[in-house]
C-alpha positions in Angstrom: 0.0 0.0 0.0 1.5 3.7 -1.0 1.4 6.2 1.5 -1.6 7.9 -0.7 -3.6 4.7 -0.1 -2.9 5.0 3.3 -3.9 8.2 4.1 -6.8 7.7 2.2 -7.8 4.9 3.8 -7.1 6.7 7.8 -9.0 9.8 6.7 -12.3 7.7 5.9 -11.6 6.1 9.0 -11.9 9.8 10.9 -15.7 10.3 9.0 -17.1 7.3 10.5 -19.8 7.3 13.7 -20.1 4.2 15.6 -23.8 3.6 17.3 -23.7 3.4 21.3 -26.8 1.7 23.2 -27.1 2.3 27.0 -29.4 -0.7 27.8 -31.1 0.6 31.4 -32.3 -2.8 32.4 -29.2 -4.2 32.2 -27.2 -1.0 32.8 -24.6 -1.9 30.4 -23.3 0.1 27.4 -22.7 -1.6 23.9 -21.9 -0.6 20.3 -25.3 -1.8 18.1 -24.7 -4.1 15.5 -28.2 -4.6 14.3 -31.8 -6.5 15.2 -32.6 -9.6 15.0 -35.5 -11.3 13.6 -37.5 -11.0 17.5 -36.9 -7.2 17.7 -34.2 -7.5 20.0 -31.4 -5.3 19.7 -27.9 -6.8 18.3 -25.0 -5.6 20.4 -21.1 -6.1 20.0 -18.3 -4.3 23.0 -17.1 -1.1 21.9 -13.6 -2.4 21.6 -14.7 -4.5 19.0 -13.4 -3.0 15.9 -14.2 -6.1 13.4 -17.8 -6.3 14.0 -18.6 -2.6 14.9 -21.2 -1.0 12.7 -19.8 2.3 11.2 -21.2 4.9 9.4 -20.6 7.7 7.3 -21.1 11.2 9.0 -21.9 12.6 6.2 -24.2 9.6 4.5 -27.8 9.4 4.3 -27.8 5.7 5.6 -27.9 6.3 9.0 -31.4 8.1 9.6 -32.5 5.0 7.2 -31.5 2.4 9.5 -32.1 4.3 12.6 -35.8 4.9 12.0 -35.9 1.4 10.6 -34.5 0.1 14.1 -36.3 2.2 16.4 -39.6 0.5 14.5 -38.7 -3.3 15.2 -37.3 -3.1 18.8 -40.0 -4.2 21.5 -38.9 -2.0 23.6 -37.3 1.4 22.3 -37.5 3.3 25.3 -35.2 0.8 27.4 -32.4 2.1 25.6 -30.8 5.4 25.1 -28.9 5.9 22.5 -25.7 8.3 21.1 -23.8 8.6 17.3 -20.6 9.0 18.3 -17.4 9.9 16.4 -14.8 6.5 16.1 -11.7 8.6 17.1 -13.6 9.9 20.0 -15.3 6.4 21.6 -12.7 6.0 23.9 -13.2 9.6 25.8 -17.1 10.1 25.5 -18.2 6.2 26.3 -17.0 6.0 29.9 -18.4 9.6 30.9 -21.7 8.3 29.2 -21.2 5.4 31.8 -20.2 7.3 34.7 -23.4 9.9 34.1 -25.9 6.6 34.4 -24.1 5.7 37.3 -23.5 9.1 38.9 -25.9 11.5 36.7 -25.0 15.1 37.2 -25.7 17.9 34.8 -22.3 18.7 33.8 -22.3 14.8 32.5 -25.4 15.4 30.6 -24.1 18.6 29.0 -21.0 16.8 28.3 -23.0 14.1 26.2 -26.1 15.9 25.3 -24.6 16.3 21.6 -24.2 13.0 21.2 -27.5 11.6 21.6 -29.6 10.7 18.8 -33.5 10.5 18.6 -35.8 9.7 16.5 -37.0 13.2 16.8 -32.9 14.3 16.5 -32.3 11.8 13.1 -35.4 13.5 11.5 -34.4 16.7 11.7 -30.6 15.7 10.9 -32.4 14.4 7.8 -34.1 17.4 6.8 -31.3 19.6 7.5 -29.1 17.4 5.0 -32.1 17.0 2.1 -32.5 20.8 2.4 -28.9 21.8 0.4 -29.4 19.2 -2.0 -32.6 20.9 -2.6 -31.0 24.0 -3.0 -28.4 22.8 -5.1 -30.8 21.4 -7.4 -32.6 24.4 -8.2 -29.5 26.3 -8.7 -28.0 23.4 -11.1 -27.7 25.8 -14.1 -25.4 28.6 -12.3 -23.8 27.4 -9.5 -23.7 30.1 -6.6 -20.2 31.1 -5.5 -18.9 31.0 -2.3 -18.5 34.2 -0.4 -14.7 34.9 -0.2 -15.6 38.0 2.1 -16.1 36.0 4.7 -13.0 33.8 4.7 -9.2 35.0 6.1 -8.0 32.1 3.3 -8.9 32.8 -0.4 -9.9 29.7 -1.6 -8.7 30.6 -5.3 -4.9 31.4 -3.6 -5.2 27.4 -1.9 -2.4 25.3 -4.1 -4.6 22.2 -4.2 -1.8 20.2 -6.4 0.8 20.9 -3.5 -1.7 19.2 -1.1 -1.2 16.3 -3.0 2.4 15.5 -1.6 0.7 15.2 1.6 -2.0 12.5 0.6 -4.8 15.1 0.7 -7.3 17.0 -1.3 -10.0 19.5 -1.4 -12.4 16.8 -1.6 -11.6 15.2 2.0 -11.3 18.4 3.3 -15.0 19.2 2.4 -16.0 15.9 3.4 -14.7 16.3 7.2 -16.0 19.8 7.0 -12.5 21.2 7.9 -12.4 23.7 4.6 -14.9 26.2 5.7 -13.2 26.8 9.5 -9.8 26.5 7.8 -10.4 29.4 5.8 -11.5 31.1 8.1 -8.2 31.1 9.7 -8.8 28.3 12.0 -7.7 24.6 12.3 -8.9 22.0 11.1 -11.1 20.2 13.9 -9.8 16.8 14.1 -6.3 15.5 13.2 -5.2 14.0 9.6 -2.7 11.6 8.7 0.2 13.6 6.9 2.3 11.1 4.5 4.6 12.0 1.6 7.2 10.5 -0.4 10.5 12.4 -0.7 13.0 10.5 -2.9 14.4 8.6 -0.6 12.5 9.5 2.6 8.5 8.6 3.8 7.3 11.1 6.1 4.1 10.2 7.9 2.4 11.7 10.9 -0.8 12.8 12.6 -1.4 16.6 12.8 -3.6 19.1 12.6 -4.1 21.1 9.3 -4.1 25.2 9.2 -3.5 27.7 5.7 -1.3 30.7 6.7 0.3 33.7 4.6 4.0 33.4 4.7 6.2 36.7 4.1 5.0 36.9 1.0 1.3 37.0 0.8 1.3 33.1 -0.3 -1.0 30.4 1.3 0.8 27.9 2.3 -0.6 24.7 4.3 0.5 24.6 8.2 0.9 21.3 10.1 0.7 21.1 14.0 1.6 17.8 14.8 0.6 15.5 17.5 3.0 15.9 20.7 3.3 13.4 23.3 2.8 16.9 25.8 3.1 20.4 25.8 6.3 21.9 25.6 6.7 24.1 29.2 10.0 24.5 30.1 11.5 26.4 27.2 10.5 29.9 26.6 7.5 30.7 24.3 7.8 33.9 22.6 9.8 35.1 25.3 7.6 34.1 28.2 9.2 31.9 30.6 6.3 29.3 32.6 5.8 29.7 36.2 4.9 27.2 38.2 1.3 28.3 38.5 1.2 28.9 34.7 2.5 24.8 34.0 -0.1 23.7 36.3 -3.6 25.5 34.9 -2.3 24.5 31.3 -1.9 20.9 32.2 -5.2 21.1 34.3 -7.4 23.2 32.1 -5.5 23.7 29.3 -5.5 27.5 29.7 -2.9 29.5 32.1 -5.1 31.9 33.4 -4.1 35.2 33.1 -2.5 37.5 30.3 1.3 37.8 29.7 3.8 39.7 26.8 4.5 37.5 24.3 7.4 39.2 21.7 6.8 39.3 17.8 10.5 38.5 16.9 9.9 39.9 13.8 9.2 43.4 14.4 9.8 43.2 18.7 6.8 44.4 20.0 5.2 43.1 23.0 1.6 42.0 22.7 -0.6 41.0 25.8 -1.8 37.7 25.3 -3.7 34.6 26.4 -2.1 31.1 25.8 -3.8 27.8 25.7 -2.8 24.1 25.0 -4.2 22.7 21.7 -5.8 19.4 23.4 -5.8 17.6 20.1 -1.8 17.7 19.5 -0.3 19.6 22.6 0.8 22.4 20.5 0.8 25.9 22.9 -1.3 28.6 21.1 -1.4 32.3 21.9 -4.3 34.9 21.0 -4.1 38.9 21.6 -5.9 39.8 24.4 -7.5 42.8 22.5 -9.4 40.4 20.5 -11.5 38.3 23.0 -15.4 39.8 23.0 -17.1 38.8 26.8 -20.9 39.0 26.2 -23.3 40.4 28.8 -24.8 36.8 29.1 -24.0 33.3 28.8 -26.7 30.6 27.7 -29.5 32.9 29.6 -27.0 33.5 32.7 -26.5 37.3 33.0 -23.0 38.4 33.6 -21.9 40.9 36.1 -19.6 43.5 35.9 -16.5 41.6 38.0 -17.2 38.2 36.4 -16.7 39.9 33.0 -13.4 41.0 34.5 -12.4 38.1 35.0 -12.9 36.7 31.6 -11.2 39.8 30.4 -8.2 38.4 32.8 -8.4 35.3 31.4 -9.7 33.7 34.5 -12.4 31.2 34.9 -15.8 32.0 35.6 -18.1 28.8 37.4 -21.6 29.6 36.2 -24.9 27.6 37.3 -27.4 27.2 36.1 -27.3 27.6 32.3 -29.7 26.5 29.9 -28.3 24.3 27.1 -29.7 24.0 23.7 -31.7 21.3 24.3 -33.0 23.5 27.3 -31.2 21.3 30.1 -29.3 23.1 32.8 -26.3 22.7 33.4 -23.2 23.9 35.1 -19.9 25.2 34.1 -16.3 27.4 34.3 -16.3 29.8 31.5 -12.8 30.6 30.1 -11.0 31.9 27.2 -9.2 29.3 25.1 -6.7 30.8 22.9 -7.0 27.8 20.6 -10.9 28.0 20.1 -10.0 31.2 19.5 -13.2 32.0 21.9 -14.9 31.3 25.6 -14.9 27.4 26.0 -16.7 25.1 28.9 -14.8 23.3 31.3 -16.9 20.7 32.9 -15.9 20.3 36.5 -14.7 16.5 37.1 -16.2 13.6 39.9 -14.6 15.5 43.2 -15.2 18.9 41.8 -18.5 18.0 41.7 -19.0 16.7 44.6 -17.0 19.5 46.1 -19.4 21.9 44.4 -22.7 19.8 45.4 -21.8 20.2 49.0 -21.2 23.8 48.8 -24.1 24.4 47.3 -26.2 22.0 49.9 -24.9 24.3 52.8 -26.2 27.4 51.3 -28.9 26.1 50.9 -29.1 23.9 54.4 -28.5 25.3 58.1 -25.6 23.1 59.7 -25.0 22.7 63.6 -22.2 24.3 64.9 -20.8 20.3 65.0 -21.4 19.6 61.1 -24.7 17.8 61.4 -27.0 19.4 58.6 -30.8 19.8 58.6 -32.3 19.1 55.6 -34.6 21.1 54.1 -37.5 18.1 53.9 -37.8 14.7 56.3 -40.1 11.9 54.5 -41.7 14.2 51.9 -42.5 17.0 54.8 -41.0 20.4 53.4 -39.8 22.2 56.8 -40.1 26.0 57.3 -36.8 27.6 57.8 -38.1 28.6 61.2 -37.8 24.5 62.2 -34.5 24.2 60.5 -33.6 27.3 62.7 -34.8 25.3 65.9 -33.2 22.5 65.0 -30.0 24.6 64.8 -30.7 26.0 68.2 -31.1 22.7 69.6 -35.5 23.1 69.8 -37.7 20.3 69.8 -40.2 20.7 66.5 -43.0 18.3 66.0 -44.0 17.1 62.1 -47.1 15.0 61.5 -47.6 13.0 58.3 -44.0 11.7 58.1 -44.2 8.5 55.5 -42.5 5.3 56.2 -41.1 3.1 53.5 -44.5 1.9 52.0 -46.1 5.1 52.0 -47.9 5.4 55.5 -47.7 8.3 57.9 -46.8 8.5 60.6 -45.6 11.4 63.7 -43.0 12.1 65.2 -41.1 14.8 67.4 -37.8 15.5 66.4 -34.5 16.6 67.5 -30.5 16.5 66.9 -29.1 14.0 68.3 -25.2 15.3 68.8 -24.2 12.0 69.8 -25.1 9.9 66.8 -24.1 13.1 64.6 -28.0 13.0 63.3 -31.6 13.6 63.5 -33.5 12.0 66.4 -37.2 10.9 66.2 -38.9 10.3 69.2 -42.3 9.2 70.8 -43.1 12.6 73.5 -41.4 16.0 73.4 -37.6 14.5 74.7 -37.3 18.6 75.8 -39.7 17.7 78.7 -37.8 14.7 80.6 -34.8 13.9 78.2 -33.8 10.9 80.7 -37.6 9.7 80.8 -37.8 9.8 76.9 -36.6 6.4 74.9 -35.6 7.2 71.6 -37.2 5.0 68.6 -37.9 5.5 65.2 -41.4 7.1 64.8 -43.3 7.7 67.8 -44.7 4.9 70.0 -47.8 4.9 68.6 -46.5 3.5 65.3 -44.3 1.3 66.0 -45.9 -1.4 64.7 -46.8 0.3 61.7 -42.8 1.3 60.5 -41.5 -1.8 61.8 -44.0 -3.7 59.4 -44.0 -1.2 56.2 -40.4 -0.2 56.8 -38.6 -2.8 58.5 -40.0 -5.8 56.9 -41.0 -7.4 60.8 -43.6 -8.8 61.9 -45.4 -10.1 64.9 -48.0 -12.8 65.6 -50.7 -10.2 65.4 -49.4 -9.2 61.8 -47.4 -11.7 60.7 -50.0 -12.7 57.8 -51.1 -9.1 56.9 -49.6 -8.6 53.8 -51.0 -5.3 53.2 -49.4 -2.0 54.5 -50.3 -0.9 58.1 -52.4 2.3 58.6 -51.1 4.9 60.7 -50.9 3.4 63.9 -52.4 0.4 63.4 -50.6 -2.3 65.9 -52.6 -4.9 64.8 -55.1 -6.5 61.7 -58.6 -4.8 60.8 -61.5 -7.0 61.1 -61.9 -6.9 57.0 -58.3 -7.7 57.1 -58.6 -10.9 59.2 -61.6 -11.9 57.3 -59.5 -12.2 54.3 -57.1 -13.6 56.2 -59.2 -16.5 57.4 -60.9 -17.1 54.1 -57.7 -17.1 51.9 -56.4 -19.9 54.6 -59.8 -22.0 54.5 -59.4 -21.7 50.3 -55.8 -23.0 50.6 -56.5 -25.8 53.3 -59.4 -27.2 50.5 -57.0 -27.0 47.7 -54.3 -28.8 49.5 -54.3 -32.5 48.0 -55.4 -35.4 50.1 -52.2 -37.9 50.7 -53.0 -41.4 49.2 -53.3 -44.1 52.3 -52.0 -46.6 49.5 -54.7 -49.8 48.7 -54.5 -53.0 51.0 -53.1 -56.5 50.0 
């Protein structure tokens, strides 16, 4: 195989979406292969490359056999489903596992792209019928693209050069990489370079970029894959501090704005400087370029947050609506490669980091860390009982439900001891030592030990339905039943055969 062949062969590799299944019964995650003739879905592991079903991101045979599927499964809304990019699988399918298992909504933002419909497929469809449309009304005199919009003029582009790198304009259009290209950006994902010189075969993965050289020509840039950034030489003069390594190998954005020389003509231009996460390359963009808006996805900005992002700090925001109007959560921060603001979706212990902050504004805590939640069994409490409980008061709440749905009452106090909430059968402020502590109140004991518990005693122990509130013992409808469902079984029990005498 030439290196031509090759390329060719790891660029159509890059256009290809594999089909992930999240199977909620089973709570596993698969690659779909197909269905069978029962309308049960055909599933093969993710690793498996030889029997994966691919398909083209830019074919029309994927809505076919999606809507095709959706129609023969049994059960369509077991499964959840997500067209996801082959070079990407290995990144996106375990956070799409770890947001079943720990769902949070900077998971679901994370993956929200990714899911496909049959609402989603439908309109992917129409969106890719309507240019074709277009084009064919338009057959006769071909519209022009609009060269005032691009940094790159497409008619300056040597597309026989490209050729000594095993591309063409063609696969550029086809992983839609041409348009941000000439705009002046790179190209999205990363291309296989390969070319034969004489004697030498030069092959590599990189990113692709055009760029004027001295002399107003457009010639084709390759950023190429590093194994990491480079931070301890200089970059255009700036030297790395220790804090500046760290939030570029964290984030992938240093945080703040620093004087980066043009060697070319000396001056000094302020600057923000990111990692390029695809090939490790650092990037720089002026710092007089970056635009902060007054609001981000319908969260309003404030005067010192927009500072920040000015600074090129990061901004957590809550609460923002996504475009498929879930909210979700997440730092906002210029990224000098996007070349724009960028999400950073905090990981597991952030998370959790920033789920218990936010629970303590919103929760009183004791002075010794034992926080009282805003509702007990369903019962929304006042902020005037979370206060008491705070101040060590006795409140009383009627209509507490136990496991199976029953209510029950209960006063309740903190217990410092136990580092919790104690329920108990009188007011323990009146005779503390008097007072036993059980969960709920006397009154129902029998009724949470049965519903809740799962115990039982003789009195109960063939009730199968839930107790009533303090009900310690069965109803006379419920022993009637009782008693006629034992007769029934006693009749249906077969007589034992005496045998026949000799």
């Amino acid at each position: 195989m030439d290196v031509n062949t090759a390329s060719q062969s790891t660029t159509d590799e890059q256009m290809m979406d594999i089909l992930l299944v999240l199977d909620k019964e089973k709570k596993t995650i698969s690659a779909v292969k197909g269905v069978d003739e029962n309308g049960e879905l055909q599933t093969v592991p993710p690793e498996n490359n030889s029997e994966l079903l691919k398909f083209d991101r830019h074919g029309d045979f994927f809505s076919n056999f999606f809507s095709n599927m959706m129609n023969q499964l049994k059960n369509p809304t077991r499964f959840n489903f997500f067209k996801i990019p082959k070079l990407e699988l290995p990144k996106i399918e375990p956070i799409i596992r770890d947001n079943f298992n720990n769902p949070t909504p900077e998971n679901e933002a994370s993956i929200e792209r990714y899911r496909v419909t049959p609402e989603t497929v439908k309109q992917e469809a129409q969106t890719q019928q309507q240019p074709a449309k277009e084009a064919g009304a338009t057959a006769q005199a071909p519209q022009q693209p609009d060269k005032s919009k691009y940094v790159i003029n497409p008619d300056k582009v040597d597309w026989e050069a490209l050729k000594n790198f095993g591309l063409s304009k063609e696969q550029l259009e086809k992983a839609k990489a041409l348009e941000p290209m000439l705009r002046g950006y790179k190209s999205p994902g990363a291309f296989t370079i390969a070319g034969n010189y004489n004697s030498a075969i030069m092959k590599l993965d990189a990113r692709l970029s055009f760029r004027h050289d001295k002399d107003g020509n457009v010639v084709l840039a390759i950023h190429g894959i590093r194994q990491k950034p480079e931070l301890e030489r200089p970059f255009f003069g700036h030297e790395f501090s220790k804090e500046d390594k760290a939030n570029l190998l964290e984030t992938g954005n240093m945080g703040r704005i620093v004087n980066l020389k043009n060697y070319i003509t000396g001056e000094m231009i302020p600057s923000f400087v990111s990692v390029d996460k695809v090939t490790n390359e650092l990037v720089s963009m002026r710092a007089s370029s970056v635009q902060i808006p007054d609001e981000i996805k319908g969260v309003k900005l404030n005067k010192e947050q927009q500072q920040a992002l000015r600074e090129g700090k990061g901004v957590f925001l809550e609460n923002m609506i996504s475009n498929r109007k879930n909210p979700f959560s997440a730092t906002v921060q210029v990224n000098a490669d996007k070349k724009s603001l960028e999400f950073i979706y905090p990981n597991a212990k952030q998370s959790q980091e920033q789920g218990q902050k936010q629970t303590q504004q919103n929760s009183l805590v004791t002075s010794d860390g034992v926080t009282i939640p805003k509702s007990i069994s369903g019962i929304e409490l006042s902020r005037q009982q979370q206060q008491d409980l705070v101040n060590d008061k006795t409140i009383f709440v009627a209509g507490l439900k136990d496991k199976r749905g029953v209510e029950y009452d209960a006063y309740i106090q903190v217990n410092h001891d136990k580092k919790k909430l104690g329920f108990y059968s009188d007011n323990p402020s009146f005779d503390r030592s008097a007072v036993k502590e059980i969960t709920p109140a006397s009154k129902n004991r029998t009724q949470v030990a049965v519903n809740s518990e799962g115990k039982t005693n003789e009195a109960t122990k063939k009730v199968k339905e839930p107790l009533k509130k303090g009900q310690d013992k069965p109803t006379e409808k419920q022993k009637t039943k009782q008693d006629k469902k034992e007769k029934q079984e006693q009749t249906d029990k077969p007589k034992q055969s005496r045998g026949r005498k000799r």
